[in-house]
C-alpha positions as CSV (number, residue, x, y, z in Angstrom):
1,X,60.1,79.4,-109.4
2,X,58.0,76.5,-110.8
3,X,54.8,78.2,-108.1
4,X,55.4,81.2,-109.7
5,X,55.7,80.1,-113.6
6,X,52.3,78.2,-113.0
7,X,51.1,76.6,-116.1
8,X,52.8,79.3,-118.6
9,X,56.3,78.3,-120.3
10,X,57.6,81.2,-118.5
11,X,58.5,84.6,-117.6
12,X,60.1,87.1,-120.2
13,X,64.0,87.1,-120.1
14,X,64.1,85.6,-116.4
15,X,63.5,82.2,-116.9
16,X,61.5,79.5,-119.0
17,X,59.8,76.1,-118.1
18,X,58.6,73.9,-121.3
19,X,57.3,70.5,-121.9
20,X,59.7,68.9,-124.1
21,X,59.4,65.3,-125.3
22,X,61.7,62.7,-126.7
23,X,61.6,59.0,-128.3
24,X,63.1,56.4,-126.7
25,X,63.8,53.0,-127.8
26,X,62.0,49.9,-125.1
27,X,64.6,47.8,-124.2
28,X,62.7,45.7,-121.8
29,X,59.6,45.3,-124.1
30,X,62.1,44.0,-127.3
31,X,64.0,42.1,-124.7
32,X,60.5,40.2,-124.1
33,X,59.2,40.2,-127.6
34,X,62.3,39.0,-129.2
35,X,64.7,37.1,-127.0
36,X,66.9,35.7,-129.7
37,X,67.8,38.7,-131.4
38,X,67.9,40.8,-128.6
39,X,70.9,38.6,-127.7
40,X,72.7,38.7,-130.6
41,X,73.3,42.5,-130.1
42,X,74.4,42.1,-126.3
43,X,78.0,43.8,-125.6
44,X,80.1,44.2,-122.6
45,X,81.1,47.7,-121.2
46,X,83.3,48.8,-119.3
47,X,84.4,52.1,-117.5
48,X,85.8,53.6,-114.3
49,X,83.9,55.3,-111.8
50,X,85.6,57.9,-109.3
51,X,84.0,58.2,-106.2
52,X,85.3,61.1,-103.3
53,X,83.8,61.1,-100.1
Protein backbone atom coordinates (compact mmCIF):
# COMPACT_ATOMS: atom_id res chain seq x y z
CA UNK A 1 0.00 0.00 0.00
CA UNK A 2 2.98 2.29 1.05
CA UNK A 3 4.27 1.80 -3.18
CA UNK A 4 1.06 2.79 -4.07
CA UNK A 5 0.51 5.96 -1.59
CA UNK A 6 3.98 7.22 -2.83
CA UNK A 7 4.86 10.46 -1.30
CA UNK A 8 1.01 11.69 -0.88
CA UNK A 9 -0.70 11.31 2.80
CA UNK A 10 -3.06 9.10 0.99
CA UNK A 11 -5.85 7.86 -0.89
CA UNK A 12 -9.49 9.28 -0.42
CA UNK A 13 -11.57 7.10 2.09
CA UNK A 14 -9.28 3.90 1.60
CA UNK A 15 -6.48 4.56 3.58
CA UNK A 16 -3.98 7.45 4.89
CA UNK A 17 -0.17 7.60 5.50
CA UNK A 18 1.12 10.84 7.45
CA UNK A 19 4.27 12.00 9.10
CA UNK A 20 3.55 12.54 12.54
CA UNK A 21 6.04 13.74 15.11
CA UNK A 22 6.33 13.63 18.84
CA UNK A 23 8.66 15.01 21.82
CA UNK A 24 10.44 12.81 23.80
CA UNK A 25 12.37 13.29 26.86
CA UNK A 26 16.60 11.95 26.49
CA UNK A 27 17.10 9.81 29.23
CA UNK A 28 20.54 8.76 28.20
CA UNK A 29 21.79 12.37 27.50
CA UNK A 30 20.33 13.70 31.28
CA UNK A 31 21.67 10.49 32.62
CA UNK A 32 25.17 11.75 31.28
CA UNK A 33 24.78 15.47 31.85
CA UNK A 34 23.43 15.16 35.38
CA UNK A 35 24.32 12.00 37.22
CA UNK A 36 23.37 13.08 40.59
CA UNK A 37 20.03 14.10 40.07
CA UNK A 38 19.22 11.75 37.56
CA UNK A 39 19.66 9.27 40.59
CA UNK A 40 17.57 10.82 42.93
CA UNK A 41 14.50 10.06 40.67
CA UNK A 42 15.51 6.26 40.08
CA UNK A 43 12.44 3.81 40.94
CA UNK A 44 11.95 0.18 40.85
CA UNK A 45 9.25 -1.56 38.73
CA UNK A 46 7.83 -4.30 38.64
CA UNK A 47 5.22 -6.32 36.51
CA UNK A 48 4.33 -9.80 35.11
CA UNK A 49 4.90 -10.85 31.76
CA UNK A 50 2.80 -13.90 30.17
CA UNK A 51 4.47 -15.61 27.70
CA UNK A 52 2.49 -18.80 25.45
CA UNK A 53 4.36 -20.70 23.12
Amino acid sequence: MRLIIGKNEGIKNIATWKTQSREQFNKKRYEEEHPEEYLEYIELKSSRVLRLK
